[in-house]
C-alpha positions as CSV (number, residue, x, y, z in Angstrom):
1,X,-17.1,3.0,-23.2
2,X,-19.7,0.8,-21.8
3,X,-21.7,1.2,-18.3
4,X,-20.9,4.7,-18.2
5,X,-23.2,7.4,-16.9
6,X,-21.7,11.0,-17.3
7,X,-22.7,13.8,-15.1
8,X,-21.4,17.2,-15.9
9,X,-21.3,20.1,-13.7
10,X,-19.5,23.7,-13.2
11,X,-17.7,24.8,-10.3
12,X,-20.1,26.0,-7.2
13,X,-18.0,26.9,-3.9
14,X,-18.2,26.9,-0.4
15,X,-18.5,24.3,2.6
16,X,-21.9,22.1,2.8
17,X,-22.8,21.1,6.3
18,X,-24.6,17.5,6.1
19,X,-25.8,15.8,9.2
20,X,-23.9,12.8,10.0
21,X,-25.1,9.7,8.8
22,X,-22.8,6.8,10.3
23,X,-23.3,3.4,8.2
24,X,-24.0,-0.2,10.0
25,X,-24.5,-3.0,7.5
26,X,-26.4,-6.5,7.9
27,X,-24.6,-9.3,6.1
28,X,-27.3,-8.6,3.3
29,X,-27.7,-5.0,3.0
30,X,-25.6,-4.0,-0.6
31,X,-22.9,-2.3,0.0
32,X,-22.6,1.2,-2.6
33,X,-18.9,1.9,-3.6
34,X,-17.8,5.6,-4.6
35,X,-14.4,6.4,-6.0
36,X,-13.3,9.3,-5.3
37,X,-10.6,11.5,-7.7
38,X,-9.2,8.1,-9.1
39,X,-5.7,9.9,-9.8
40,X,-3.8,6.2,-8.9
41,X,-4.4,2.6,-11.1
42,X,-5.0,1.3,-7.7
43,X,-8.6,2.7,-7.5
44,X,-9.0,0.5,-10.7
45,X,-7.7,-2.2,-9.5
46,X,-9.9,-2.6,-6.4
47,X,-12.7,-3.2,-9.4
48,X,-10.6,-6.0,-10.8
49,X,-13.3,-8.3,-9.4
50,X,-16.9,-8.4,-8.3
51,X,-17.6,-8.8,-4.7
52,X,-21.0,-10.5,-3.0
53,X,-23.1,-8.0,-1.1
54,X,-22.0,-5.2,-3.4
55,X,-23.5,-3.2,-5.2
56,X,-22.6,-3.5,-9.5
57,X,-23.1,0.3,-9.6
58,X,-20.3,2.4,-8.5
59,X,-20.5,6.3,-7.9
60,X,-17.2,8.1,-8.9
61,X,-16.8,12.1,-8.3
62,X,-13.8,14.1,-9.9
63,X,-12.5,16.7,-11.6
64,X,-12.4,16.4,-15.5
65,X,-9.2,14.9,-17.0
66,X,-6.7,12.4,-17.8
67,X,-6.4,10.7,-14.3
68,X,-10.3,9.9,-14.6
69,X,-11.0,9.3,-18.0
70,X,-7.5,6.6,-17.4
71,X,-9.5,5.1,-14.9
72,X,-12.7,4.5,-16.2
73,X,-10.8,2.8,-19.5
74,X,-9.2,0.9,-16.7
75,X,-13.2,-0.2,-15.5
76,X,-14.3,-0.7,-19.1
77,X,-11.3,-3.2,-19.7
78,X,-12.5,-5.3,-17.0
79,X,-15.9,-5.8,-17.9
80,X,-14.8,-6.2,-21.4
81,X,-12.2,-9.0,-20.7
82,X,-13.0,-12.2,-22.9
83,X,-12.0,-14.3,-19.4
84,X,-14.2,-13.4,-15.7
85,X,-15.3,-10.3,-17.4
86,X,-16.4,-7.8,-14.8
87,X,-20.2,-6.1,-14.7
88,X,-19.5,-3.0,-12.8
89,X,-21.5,0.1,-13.6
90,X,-20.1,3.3,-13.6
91,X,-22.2,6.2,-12.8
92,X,-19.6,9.6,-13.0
93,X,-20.0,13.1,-11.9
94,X,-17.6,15.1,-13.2
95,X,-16.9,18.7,-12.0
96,X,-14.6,20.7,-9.8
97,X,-17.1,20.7,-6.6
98,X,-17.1,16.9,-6.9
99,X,-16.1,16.4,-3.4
100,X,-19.1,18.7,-2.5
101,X,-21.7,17.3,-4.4
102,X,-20.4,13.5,-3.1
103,X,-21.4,14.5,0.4
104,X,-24.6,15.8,-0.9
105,X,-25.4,13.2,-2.9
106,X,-25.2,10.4,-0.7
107,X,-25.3,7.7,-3.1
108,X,-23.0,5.4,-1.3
109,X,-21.6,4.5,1.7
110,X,-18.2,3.5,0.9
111,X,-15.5,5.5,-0.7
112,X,-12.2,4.3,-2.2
113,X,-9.4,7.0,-1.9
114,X,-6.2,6.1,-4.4
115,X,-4.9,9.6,-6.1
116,X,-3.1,12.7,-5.7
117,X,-1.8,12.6,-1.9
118,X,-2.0,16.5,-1.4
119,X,-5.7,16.5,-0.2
120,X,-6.4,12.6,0.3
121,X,-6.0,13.1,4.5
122,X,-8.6,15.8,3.8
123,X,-10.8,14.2,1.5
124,X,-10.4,11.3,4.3
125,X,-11.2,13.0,7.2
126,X,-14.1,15.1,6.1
127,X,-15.9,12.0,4.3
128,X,-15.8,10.0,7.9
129,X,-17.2,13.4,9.0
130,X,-19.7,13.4,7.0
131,X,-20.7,9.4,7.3
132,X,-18.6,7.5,4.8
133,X,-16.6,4.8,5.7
134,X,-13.4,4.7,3.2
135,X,-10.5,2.6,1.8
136,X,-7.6,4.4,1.3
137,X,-4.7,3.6,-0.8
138,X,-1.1,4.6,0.8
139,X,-0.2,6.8,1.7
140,X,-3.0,8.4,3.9
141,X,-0.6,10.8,5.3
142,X,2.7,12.0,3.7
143,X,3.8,14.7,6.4
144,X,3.1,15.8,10.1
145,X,0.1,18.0,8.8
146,X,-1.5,15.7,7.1
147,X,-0.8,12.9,10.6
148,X,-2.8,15.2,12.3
149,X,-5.5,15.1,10.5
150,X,-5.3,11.1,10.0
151,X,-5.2,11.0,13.3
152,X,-8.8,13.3,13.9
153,X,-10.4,11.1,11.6
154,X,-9.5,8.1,13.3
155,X,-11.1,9.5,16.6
156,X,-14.4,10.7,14.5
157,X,-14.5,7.3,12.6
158,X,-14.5,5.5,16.1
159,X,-17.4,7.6,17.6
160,X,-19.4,6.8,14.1
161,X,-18.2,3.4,14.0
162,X,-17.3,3.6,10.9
163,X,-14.4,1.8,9.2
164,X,-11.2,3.3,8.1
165,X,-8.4,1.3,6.4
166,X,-5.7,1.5,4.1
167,X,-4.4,-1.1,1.2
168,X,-1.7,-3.5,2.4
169,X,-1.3,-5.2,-0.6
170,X,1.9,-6.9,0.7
171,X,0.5,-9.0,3.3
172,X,-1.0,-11.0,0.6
173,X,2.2,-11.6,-1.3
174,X,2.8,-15.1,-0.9
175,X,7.1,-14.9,0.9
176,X,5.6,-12.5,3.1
177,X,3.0,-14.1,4.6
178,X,5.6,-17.0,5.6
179,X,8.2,-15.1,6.8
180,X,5.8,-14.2,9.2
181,X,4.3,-17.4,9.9
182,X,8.3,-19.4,10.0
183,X,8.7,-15.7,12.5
184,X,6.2,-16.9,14.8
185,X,7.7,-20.3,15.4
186,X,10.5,-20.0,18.2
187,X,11.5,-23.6,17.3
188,X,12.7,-22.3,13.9
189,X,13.5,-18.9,14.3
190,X,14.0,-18.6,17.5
191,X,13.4,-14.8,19.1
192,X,13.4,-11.7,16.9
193,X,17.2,-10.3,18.2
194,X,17.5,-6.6,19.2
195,X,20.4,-5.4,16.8
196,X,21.9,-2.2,16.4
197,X,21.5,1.1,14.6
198,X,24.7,-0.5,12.7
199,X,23.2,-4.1,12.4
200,X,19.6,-3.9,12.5
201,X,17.9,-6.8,13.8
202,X,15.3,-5.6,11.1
203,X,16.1,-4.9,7.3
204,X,14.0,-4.1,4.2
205,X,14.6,-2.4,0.9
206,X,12.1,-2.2,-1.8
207,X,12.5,-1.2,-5.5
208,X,9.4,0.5,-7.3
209,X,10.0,0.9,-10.9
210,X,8.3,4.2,-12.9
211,X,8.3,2.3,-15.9
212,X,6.1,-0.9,-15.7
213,X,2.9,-2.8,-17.0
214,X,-0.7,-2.9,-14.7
215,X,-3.2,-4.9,-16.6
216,X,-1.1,-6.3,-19.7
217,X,-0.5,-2.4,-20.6
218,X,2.1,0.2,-20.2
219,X,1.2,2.3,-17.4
220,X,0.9,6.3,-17.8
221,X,1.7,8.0,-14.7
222,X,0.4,11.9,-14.1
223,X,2.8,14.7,-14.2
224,X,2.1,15.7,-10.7
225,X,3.4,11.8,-9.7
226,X,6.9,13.5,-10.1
227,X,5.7,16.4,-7.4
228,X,6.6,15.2,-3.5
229,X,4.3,18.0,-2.1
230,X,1.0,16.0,-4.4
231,X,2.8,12.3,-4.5
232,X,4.7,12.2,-0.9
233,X,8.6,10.9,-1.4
234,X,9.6,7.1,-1.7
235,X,9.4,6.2,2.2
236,X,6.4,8.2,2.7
237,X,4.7,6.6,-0.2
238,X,5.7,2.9,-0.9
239,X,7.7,2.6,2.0
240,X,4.6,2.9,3.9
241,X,4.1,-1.1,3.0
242,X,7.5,-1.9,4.4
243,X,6.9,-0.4,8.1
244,X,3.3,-2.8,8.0
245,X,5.6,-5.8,7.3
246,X,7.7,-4.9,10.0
247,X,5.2,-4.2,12.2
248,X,2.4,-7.2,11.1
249,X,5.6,-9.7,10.6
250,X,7.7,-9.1,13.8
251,X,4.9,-8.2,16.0
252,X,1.9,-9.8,15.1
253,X,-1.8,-8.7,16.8
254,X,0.3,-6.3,19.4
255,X,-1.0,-2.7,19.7
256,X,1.7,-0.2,19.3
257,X,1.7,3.0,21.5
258,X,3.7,5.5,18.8
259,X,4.4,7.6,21.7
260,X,6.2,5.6,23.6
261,X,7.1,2.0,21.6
262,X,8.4,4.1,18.8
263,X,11.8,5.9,18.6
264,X,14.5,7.3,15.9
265,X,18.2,6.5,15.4
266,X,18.2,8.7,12.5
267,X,17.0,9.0,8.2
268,X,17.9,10.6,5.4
269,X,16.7,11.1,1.4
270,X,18.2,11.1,-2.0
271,X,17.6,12.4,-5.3
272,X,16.8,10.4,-8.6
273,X,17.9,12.1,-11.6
274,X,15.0,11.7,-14.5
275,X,15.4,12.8,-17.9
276,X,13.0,14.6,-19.9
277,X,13.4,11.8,-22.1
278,X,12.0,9.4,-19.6
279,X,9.6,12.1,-18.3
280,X,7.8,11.9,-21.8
281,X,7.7,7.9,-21.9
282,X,6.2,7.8,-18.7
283,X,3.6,10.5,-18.7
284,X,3.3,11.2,-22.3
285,X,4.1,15.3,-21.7
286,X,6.3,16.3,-23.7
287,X,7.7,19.3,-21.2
288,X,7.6,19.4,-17.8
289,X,5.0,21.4,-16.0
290,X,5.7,24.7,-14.1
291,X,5.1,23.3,-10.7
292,X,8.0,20.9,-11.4
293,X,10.5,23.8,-13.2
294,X,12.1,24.2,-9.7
295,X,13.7,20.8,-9.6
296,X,14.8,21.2,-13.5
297,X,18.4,21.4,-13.7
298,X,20.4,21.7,-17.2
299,X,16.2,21.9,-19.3
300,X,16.1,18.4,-19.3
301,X,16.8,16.9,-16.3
302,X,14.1,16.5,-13.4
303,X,15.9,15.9,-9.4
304,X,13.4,14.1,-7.5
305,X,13.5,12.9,-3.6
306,X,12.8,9.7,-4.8
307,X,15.2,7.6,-2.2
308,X,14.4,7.6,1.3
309,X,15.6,5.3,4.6
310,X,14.9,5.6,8.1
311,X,16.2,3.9,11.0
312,X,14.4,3.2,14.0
313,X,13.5,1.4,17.0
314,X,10.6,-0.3,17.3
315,X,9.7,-2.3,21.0
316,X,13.5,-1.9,21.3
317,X,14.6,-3.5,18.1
318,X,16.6,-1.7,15.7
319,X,15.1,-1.4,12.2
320,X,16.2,-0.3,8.9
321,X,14.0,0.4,6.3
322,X,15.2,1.7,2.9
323,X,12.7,2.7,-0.4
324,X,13.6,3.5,-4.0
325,X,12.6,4.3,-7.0
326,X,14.1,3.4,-10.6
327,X,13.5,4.1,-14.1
328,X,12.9,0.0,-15.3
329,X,13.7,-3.3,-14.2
330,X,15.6,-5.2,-16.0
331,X,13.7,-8.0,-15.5
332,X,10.3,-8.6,-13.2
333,X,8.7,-5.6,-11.6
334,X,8.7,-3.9,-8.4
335,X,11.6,-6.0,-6.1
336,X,11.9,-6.3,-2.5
337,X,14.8,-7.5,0.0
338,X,13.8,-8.6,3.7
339,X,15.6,-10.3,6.2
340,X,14.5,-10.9,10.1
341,X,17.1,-12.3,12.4
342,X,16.5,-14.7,15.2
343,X,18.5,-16.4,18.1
344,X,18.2,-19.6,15.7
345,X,18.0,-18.8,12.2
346,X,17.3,-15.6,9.7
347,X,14.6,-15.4,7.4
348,X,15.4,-13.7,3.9
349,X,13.6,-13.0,0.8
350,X,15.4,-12.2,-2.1
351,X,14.6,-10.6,-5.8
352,X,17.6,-11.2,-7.7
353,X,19.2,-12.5,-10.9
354,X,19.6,-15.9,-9.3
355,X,15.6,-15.9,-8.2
356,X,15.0,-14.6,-11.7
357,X,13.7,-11.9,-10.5
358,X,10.7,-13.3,-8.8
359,X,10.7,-12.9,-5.0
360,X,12.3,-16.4,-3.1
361,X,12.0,-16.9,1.4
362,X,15.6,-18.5,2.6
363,X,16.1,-20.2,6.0
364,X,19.7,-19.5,6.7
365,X,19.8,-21.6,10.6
366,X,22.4,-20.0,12.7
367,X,23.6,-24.0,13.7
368,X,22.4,-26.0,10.7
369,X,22.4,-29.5,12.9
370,X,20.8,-32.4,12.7
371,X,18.3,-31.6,15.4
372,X,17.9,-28.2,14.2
373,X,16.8,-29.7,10.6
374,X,14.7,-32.5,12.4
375,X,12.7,-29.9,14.2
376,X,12.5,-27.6,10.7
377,X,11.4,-30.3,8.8
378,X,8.5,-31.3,11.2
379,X,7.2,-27.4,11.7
380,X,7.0,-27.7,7.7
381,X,4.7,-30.4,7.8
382,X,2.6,-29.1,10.3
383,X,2.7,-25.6,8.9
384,X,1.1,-27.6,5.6
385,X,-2.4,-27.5,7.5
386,X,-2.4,-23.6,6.6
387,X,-0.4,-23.8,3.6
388,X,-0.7,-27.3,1.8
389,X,2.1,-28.1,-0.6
390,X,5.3,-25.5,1.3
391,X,8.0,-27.7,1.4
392,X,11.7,-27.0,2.1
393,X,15.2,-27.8,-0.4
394,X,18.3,-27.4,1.0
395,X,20.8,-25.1,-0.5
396,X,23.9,-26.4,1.4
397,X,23.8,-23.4,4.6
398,X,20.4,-22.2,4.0
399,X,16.9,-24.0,2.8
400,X,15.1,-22.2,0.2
401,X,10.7,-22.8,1.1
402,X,9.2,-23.9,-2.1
403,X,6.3,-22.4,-3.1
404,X,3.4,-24.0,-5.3
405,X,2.4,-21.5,-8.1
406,X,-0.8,-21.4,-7.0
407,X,0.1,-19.1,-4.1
408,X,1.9,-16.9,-6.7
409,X,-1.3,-14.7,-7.7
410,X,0.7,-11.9,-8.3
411,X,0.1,-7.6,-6.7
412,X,-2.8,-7.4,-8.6
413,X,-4.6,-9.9,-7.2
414,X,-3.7,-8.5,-4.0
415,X,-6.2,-5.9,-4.4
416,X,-9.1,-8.3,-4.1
417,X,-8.1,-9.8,-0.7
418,X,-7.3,-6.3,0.5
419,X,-10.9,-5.2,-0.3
420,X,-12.2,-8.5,0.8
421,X,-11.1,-7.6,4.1
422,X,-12.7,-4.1,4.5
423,X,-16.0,-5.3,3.2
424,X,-16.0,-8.1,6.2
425,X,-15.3,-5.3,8.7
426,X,-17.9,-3.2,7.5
427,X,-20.3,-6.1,7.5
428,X,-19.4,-7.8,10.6
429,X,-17.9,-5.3,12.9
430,X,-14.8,-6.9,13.5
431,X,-11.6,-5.1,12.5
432,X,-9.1,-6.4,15.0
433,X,-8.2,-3.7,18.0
434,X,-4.6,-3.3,16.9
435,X,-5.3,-2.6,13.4
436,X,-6.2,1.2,14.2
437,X,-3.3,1.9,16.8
438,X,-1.1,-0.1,14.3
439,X,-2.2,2.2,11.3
440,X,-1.6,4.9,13.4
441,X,1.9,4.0,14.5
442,X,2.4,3.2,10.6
443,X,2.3,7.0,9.4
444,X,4.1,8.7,12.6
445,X,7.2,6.3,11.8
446,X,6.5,7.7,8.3
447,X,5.8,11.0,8.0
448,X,8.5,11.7,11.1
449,X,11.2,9.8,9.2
450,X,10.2,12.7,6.6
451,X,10.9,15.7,8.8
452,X,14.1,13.6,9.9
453,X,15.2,13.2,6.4
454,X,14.9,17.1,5.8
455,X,17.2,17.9,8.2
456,X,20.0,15.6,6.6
457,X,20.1,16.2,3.1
């Protein structure tokens, strides 16, 4: 493994008081990335691609093991790549104090958070504490204990004016990003309605898959990936990307007050039955550990609260969000259904076998009449400033938005644009003033949809 400094360490305890150091940067200062614990492929991916005003060397702290030593392979493939190789630098301390001897060290400025939820809202909170802005993967907080403390580093971020933000990959997928912009034009879509608890105005269900490929290779999860209390269920994990659509799509640059803007028709979770079997594919163990043995039914079968759906009211309109998890697709990866319905028309992506499995945005107009489809067509063209080449076929009731390929960069890519953004806040200043409140209101819907869902097994 190349680029690759290793230091080892045993375990020291107790708390290490550091004075706070909050972190401004010029447009030319380097910016030092640290990764912190890099249990997740997502801390990996964020290193995918170089980025200006950064520095090639990157600090990561934790524990010896599998999740690390996966991760740093992860690095090394990069910069090893025949095609835009990338020339990070990995300098590693490795040791069970390694959250310690980060704050001590002060090497960077910047830490990336993707791994094992069970201490991440610690991890985040006490490294804002002690200076560090950071970029955390979902889910920063995957129960009410752990929103409180989001919620106290938020406040000590602010007063350090430091930046803390999350990975929204899926504002970057292409279908998303128009069903937001085609939400925005009233001559299209008309108003967002209301709905009901039984007809949400609001629906979206996404699929997550446990078997897949990240990077051209089959992907080895950790064991403690099938724990809730160290991975978070399906809502509070990847459903967190579904309540930022809902929220960035249907309400776009408006602050959200969770305690009042918010409230609960009802949710509810379900298990996933996985076989030890599939446990072994996936993680490569060939039993499963003692912290899972109390899910085990039968020896060889793991029950997992993998399913989760909340539904809610958001600004008065009723929302239903749903999140699941399978064993493999049978084609594609990870899927997603959305649809938003207007006064004049709905707006719906589909996954499906007749999308061959690669996500597809719909018009479906309420009144498809001629001056309903002069006006469309006329948006679309002007909607071609932003996005050059979007152009509209008609499928009889609906119109399906055609999408050039070059849009079509794929999740991974997503990464880039994600960090791109947090490096331009930190440089410039200039988060926008609803991202916080709106991050905010993201994990309440979340992690209370979780104590909901407890009550109504």
């Amino acid at each position: 493994m190349k680029n690759v400094v290793f230091v080892l360490a045993l375990a020291i305890s107790g708390a290490i008081n550091v004075p706070c150091r909050a972190q401004l940067f010029k447009k030319n200062d380097d910016i030092k990335l640290i990764t912190l614990d890099p249990g997740h492929f997502h801390a990996a991916l964020v290193q995918k691609t170089m980025y200006d005003g950064v520095s090639r060397t990157v600090y990561v702290y934790a524990p010896k093991g599998a999740d690390v030593d996966a991760h740093l392979a992860r690095v090394d493939a990069y910069n090893n790549r025949s095609i835009h190789p990338t020339h990070w630098a990995e300098e590693v301390y490795l040791g069970a104090d390694f959250f310690n001897r980060m704050i001590t060290d002060k090497k960077g400025n910047a830490v990336i958070m993707a791994g094992n939820n069970q201490n991440k809202t610690s991890y985040i909170k006490r490294s804002v504490a002690a200076g560090f802005s950071v970029l955390g993967d979902k889910p920063m907080a995957i129960d009410n204990q752990h929103f409180a403390l989001l919620q106290d580093a938020f406040k000590i971020a602010a007063k350090k004016k430091l930046v803390l933000y999350d990975i929204m990959t899926e504002r970057y997928e292409i279908t998303n990003a128009l069903q937001r912009e085609f939400a925005m034009i009233p001559g299209i879509f008309g108003q967002l309605k209301k709905g009901t608890p039984e007809h949400p105005a609001v629906e979206m269900e996404s699929v997550h898959y446990l078997y897949k490929y990240v990077s051209g290779s089959v992907l080895t999860r950790p064991d403690w990936f099938f724990d809730t209390k160290q991975q978070g269920e399906a809502l509070q994990d990847v459903g967190v990307h579904l309540v930022d659509l809902t929220q960035w799509e249907c309400f776009p640059n408006k602050i959200i007050d969770y305690k009042k803007d918010i409230k609960f028709n009802g949710a509810h979770h379900w298990i996933s039955n996985v076989t030890l079997s599939q446990f072994n594919t996936i993680t490569g163990s060939k039993q499963f550990p003692a912290f899972l043995k109390s899910s085990v039914v039968h020896d060889t079968v793991l029950q997992v609260y993998d399913n989760g759906s909340v539904n809610y009211q958001l600004f008065g309109v009723n929302v239903k969000l749903t999140a699941r998890w399978e064993y493999k697709a049978v084609s594609g990866g990870d899927s997603q259904y959305s649809v938003l319905r207007g006064t004049k028309a709905n707006l719906v992506i589909k996954q499906g076998a007749d999308e061959k499995y690669s996500p597809v945005l719909y018009i479906a107009p309420v009144s498809n009449s001629p001056a309903y489809e002069k006006q469309l067509l006329a948006k679309v063209r002007t909607l071609n400033n932003k996005y050059p080449g979007v152009y509209l076929k008609n499928e009889g009731n609906v119109w399906e938005v055609m999408i050039p390929d070059a849009y079509k960069d794929g999740h991974e890519a997503h990464f880039a644009k994600v960090t791109d953004s947090f490096l331009g806040y930190l440089k410039n200043g200039n988060m926008p003033k609803w991202e916080v409140p709106d991050m905010i209101a993201k994990y309440y819907t979340t992690t209370t949809a979780f104590e909901l869902a407890k009550k109504n097994k």
